[in-house]
C-alpha positions in Angstrom: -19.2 12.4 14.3 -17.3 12.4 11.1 -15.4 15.4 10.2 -16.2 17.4 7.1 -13.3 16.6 4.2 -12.6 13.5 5.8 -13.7 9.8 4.4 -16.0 8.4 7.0 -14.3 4.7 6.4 -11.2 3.2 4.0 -11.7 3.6 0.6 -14.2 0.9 -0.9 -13.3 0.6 -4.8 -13.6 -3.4 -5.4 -17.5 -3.3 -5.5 -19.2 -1.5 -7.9 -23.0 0.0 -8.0 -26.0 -0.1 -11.1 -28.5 2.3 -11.3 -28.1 3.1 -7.6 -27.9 -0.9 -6.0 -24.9 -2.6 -5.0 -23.4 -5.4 -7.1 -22.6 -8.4 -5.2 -21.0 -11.0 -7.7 -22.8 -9.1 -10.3 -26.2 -9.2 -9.1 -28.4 -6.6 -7.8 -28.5 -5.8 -3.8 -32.6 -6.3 -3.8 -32.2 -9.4 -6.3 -29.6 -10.9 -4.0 -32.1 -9.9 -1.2 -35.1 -11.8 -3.0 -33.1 -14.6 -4.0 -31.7 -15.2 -0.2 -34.9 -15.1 1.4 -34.3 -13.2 3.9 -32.2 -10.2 5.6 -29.8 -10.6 7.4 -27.2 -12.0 5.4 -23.4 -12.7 4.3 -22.7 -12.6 0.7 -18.9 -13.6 -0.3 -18.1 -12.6 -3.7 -16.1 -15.7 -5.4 -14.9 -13.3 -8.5 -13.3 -11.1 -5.6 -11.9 -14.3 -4.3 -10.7 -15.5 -7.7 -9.0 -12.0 -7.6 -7.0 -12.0 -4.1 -5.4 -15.2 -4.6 -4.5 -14.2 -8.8 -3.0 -10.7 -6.7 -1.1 -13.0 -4.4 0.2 -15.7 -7.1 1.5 -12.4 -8.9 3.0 -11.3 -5.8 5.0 -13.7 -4.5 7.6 -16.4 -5.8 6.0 -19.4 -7.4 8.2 -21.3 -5.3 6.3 -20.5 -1.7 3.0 -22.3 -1.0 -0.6 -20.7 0.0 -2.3 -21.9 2.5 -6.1 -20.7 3.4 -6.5 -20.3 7.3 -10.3 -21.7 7.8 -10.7 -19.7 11.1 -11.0 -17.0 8.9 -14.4 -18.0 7.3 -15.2 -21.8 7.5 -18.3 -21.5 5.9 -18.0 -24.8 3.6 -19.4 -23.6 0.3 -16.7 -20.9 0.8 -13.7 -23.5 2.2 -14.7 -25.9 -1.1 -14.2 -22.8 -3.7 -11.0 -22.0 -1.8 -9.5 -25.5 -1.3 -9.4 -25.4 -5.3 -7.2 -22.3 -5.6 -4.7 -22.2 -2.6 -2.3 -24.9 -2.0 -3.4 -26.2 1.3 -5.6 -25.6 4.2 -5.1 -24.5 8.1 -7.8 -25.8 10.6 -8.0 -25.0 14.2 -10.8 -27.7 15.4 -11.5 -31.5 14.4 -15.1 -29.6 13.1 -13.0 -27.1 11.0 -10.8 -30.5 9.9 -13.7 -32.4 8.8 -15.2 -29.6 6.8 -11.3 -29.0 4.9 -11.8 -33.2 4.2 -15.6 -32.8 3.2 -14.3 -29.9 0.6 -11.8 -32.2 -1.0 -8.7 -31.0 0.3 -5.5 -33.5 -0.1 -5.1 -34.5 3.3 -1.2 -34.3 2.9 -1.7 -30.9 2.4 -4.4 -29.8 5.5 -2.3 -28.6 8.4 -4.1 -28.5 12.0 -3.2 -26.0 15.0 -4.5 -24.8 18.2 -3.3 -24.9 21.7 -6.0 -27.4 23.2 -6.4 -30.3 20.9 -8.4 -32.5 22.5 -7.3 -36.7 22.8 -10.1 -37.5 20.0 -8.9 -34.5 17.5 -5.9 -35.9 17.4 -6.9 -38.8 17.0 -8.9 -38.2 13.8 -6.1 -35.8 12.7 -3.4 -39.6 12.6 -6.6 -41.3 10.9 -7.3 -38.1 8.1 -3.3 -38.5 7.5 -2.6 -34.3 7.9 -0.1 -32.4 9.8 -0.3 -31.6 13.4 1.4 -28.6 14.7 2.2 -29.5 18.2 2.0 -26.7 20.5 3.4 -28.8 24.1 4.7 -31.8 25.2 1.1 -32.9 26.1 0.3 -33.6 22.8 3.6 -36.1 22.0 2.1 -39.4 24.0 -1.4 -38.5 23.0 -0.2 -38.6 19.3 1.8 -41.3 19.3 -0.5 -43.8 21.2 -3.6 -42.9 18.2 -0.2 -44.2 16.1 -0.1 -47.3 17.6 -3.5 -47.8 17.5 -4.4 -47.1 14.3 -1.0 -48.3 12.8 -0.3 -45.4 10.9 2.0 -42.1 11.3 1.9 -39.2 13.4 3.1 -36.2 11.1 3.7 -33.6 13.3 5.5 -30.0 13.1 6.4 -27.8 15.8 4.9 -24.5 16.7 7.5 -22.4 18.2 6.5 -19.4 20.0 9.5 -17.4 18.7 11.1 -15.0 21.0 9.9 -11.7 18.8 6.3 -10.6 18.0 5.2 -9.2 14.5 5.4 -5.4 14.9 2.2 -3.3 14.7 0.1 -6.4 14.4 -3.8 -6.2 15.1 -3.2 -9.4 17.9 0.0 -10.8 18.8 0.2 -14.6 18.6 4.2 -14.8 19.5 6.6 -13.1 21.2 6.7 -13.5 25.2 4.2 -15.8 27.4 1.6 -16.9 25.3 -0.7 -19.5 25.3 0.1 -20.5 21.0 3.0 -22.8 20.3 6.2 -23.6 22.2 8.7 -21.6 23.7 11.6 -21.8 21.4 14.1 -22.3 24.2 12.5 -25.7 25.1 11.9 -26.6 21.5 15.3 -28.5 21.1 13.6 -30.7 24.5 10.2 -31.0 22.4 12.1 -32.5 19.1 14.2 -34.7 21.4 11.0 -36.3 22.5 9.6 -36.3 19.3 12.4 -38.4 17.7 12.1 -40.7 21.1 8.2 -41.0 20.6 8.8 -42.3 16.9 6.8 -39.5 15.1 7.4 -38.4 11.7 8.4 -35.2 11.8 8.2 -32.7 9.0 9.4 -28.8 10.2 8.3 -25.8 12.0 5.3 -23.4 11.8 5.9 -19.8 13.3 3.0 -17.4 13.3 4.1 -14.0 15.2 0.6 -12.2 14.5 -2.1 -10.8 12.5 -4.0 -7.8 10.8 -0.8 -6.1 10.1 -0.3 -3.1 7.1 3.2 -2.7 7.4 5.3 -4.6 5.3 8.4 -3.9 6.7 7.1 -5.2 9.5 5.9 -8.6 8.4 9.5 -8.2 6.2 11.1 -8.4 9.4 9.0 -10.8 11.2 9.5 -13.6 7.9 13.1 -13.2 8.1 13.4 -13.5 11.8 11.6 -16.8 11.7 13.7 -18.2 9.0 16.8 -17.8 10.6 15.3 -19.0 14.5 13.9 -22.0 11.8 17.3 -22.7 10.6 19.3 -22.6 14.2 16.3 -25.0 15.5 16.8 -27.5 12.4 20.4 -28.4 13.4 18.6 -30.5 16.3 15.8 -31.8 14.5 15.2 -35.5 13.9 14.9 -35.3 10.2 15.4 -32.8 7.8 12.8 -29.9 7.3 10.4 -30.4 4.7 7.5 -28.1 5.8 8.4 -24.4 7.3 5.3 -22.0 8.0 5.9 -18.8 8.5 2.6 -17.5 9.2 0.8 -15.0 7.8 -0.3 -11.6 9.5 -1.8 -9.4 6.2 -4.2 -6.7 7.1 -6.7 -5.4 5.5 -7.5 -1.4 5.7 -11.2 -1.0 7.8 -10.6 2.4 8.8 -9.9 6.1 7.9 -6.5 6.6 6.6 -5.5 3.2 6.6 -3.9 2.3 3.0 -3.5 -1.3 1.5 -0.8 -3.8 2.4 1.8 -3.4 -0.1 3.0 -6.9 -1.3 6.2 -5.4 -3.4 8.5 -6.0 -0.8 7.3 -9.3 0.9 7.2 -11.0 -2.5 10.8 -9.4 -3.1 11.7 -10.9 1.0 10.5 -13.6 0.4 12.4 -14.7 -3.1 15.3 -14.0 -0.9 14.0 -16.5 1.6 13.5 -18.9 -1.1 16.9 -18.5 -2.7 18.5 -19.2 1.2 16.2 -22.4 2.0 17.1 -24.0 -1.8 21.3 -24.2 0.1 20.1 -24.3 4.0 16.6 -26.1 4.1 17.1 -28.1 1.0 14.1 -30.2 1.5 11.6 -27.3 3.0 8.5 -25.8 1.3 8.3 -22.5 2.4 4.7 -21.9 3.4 2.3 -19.0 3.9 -0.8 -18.9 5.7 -3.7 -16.1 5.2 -7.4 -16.0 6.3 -8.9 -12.5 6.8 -6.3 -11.4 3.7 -7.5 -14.1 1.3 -11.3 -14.1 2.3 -12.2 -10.5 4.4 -12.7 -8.0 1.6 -14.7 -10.5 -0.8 -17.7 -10.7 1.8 -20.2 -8.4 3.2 -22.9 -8.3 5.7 -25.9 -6.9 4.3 -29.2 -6.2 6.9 -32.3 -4.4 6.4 -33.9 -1.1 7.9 -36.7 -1.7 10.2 -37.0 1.7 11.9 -36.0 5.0 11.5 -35.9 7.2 14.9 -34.6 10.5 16.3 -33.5 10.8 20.0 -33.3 14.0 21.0 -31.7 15.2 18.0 -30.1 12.1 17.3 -31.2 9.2 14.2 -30.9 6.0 14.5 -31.4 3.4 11.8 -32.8 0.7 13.8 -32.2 -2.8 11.8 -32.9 -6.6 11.8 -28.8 -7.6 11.7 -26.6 -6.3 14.8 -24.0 -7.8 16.9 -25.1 -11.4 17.0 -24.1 -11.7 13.5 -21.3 -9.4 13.6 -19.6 -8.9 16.5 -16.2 -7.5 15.0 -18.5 -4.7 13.3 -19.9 -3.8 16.5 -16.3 -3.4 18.3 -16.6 -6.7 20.6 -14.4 -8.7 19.1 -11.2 -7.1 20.2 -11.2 -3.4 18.9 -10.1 -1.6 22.3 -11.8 1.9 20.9 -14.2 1.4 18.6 -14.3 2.2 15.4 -16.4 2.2 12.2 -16.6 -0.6 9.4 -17.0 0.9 6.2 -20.8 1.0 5.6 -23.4 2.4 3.1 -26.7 2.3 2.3 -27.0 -0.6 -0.6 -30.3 0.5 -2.3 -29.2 3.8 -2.6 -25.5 3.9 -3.9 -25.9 7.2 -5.8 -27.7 9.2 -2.8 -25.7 12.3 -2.1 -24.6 11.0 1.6 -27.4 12.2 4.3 -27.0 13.2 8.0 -25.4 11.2 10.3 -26.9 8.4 12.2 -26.3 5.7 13.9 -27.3 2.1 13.1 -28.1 -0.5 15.5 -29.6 -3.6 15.7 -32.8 -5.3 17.4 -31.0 -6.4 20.5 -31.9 -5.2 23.9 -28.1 -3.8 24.9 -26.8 -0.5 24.0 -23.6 -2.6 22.5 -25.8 -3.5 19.9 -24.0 -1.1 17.2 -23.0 -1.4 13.8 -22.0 1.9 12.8 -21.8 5.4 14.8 -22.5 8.6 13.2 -21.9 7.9 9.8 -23.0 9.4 6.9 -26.2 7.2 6.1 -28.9 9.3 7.6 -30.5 9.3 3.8 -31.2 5.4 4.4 -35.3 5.2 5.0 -37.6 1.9 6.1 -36.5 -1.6 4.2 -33.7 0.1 2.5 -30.5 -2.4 2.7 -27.5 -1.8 4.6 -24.3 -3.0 4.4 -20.8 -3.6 6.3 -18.4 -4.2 3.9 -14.8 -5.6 4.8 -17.2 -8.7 6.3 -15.6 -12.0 4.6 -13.4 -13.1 7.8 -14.4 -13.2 11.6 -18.4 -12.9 10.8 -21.1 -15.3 11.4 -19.0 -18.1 13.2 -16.7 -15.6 15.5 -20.2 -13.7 16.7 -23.0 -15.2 19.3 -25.2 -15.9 17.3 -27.7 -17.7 20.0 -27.9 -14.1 22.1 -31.5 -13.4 22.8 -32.7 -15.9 20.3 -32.9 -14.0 16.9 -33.2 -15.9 13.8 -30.4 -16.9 12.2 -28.1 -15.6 10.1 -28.0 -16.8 6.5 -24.4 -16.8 4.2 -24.4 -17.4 0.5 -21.6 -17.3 -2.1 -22.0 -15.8 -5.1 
């Protein structure tokens, strides 16, 4: 139950209300509604798109390259409207790769991860003519036989699993065993073998983790991995062009967590920029965001079917639920759960009601979108929504489970 005095979720300020409805890219919450179709929905707002990357280009040195990591949000209406603005684009799949080609993205400048590339992947990743981060020695024969075959190059860049982890990051994705990258102490092997397999190598991508507030801590992380890129590039087989140092904004979701201040990572990472122009002569320095570019632009909007009491309890039973959004419902890694920010969307000047739960029309008591919050003033067919949505929604949830129709996403 929320505690009197206290917010019930982080501070909501870039969307703004008329006469009571949401504005989603300027338009009405029912509108939006009619105009979709159907509830329940994703609406990405491109202005508050437009906005983040403008923020970012402010923020940092003109020098350092943005990069949009697809996982994030791959819807491709979404990935084609980015692919215009940032400087490059991350995939993790050969599905994710052919929707960053399909949006128009410079192949030269598409970058493709992930620990388990499969033999055709890389394949089509030689043919598209991007950048393979190579995450084990697997990978080296496998890339240069599609080489041979096709008779073009394998550009390739190293993920090292550095020997630090990004501190007070939402998941760690370097630092000790892990399944991401390799192991820096057996990198100077891997580029050995690279040189000896005849790829065309380009530089290093280090990603420590993600979902992280603290910008000291990112600060720290950037720095770290330029100096373990610089000690590596004395072995490498041809001078650095590319270095990727990751990524690892948060955004705030819950009470008392403030915004990411980019002040002194801009200020890092002119420093960084400065040291690469005399030690990495030839590098781009690179950064990679998904949930920062893409997560507060989008929400998930579903509509009231039912309004119950249990025992003293409401629930606001509705047609969206963890199917669609798993994060939202505290399955997608959260280990206690907590609240998204949430309000009722068709009644944005309401004094805020009881609380009440809402839930969706799933037949598992995980099925919950918000717990005791503030929304007990929503009735039947009123809109909800679960803001902080744009990143890990519709493609990170199970969509399939118990065979609901599905959900619909639309940019605005």
């Amino acid at each position: 139950m929320n505690t009197p005095g206290k917010p019930a979720h982080a501070p909501m300020k870039h969307f703004h209300s008329a006469d009571g409805e949401l504005l989603i890219g300027g338009i009405p919450l029912r509108r939006l509604a009619a105009r979709v179709g159907s509830t329940p929905f994703y609406a990405y707002d491109r202005g508050l798109l437009d906005d983040r990357v403008r923020t970012l280009r402010a923020a940092l040195p003109p020098e350092v390259r943005l990069h949009y990591a697809m996982k994030a949000n791959p819807m491709p209406a979404l990935v084609g409207h980015m692919a215009g603005r940032v400087d490059g684009i991350d995939v993790a799949s050969g599905g994710e790769l052919k929707v960053a080609l399909d949006a128009g993205t410079d192949p030269a400048e598409i970058s493709f991860a992930g620990p388990g590339k499969r033999a055709a992947e890389l394949e089509q990743a030689v043919a598209a003519g991007v950048l393979v981060n190579v995450e084990s020695f697997r990978e080296l024969p496998l890339l240069a036989a599609a080489a041979e075959r096709l008779g073009l190059p394998a550009r390739v860049a190293v993920r090292v699993n550095p020997d630090f982890e990004l501190k007070s990051s939402g998941m760690k994705m370097g630092g000790g065993p892990k399944q991401f990258g390799v192991d820096a102490e057996q990198v100077p092997a891997l580029l050995a073998e690279i040189a000896a397999a005849g790829l065309a190598f380009e530089g290093f991508h280090l990603f420590a983790g993600s979902q992280n507030l603290r910008a000291e801590a990112i600060v720290e992380a950037q720095q770290k991995s330029f100096e373990l890129a610089l000690r590596l590039a004395a072995q490498a087989p041809a001078p650095v062009r590319v270095l990727n140092l990751g990524g690892g904004f948060g955004i705030p979701y819950f009470p008392g967590e403030e915004r990411l201040d980019l002040a002194p990572i801009g200020a890092n990472l002119q420093q960084l920029v400065e040291r690469a122009a005399g030690e990495l002569p030839q590098a781009a320095l690179t950064i990679e965001l998904g949930r920062y570019l893409v997560g507060e632009a989008g929400v998930y909007v579903c509509r009231v079917l039912d309004r119950k009491v249990s025992r003293g309890r409401t629930y606001l039973v509705t047609d969206g639920g963890l199917h669609h959004h798993l994060a939202a419902s505290g399955n997608f890694g959260q280990v206690i759960r907590k609240n998204y920010p949430a309000a009722v969307g068709t009644r944005m000047d309401a004094a805020p009601g009881e609380d009440a739960s809402v839930v969706g029309p799933l037949c598992t008591p995980l099925d919950l979108l918000a717990e005791q919050m503030p929304l007990g003033h929503a009735q039947e067919d009123d809109l909800l929504v679960i803001f902080q949505s744009g990143a890990y929604g519709a493609s990170a949830s199970p969509e399939r489970f118990l065979g609901h129709p599905a959900v619909v996403e639309v940019l605005v």
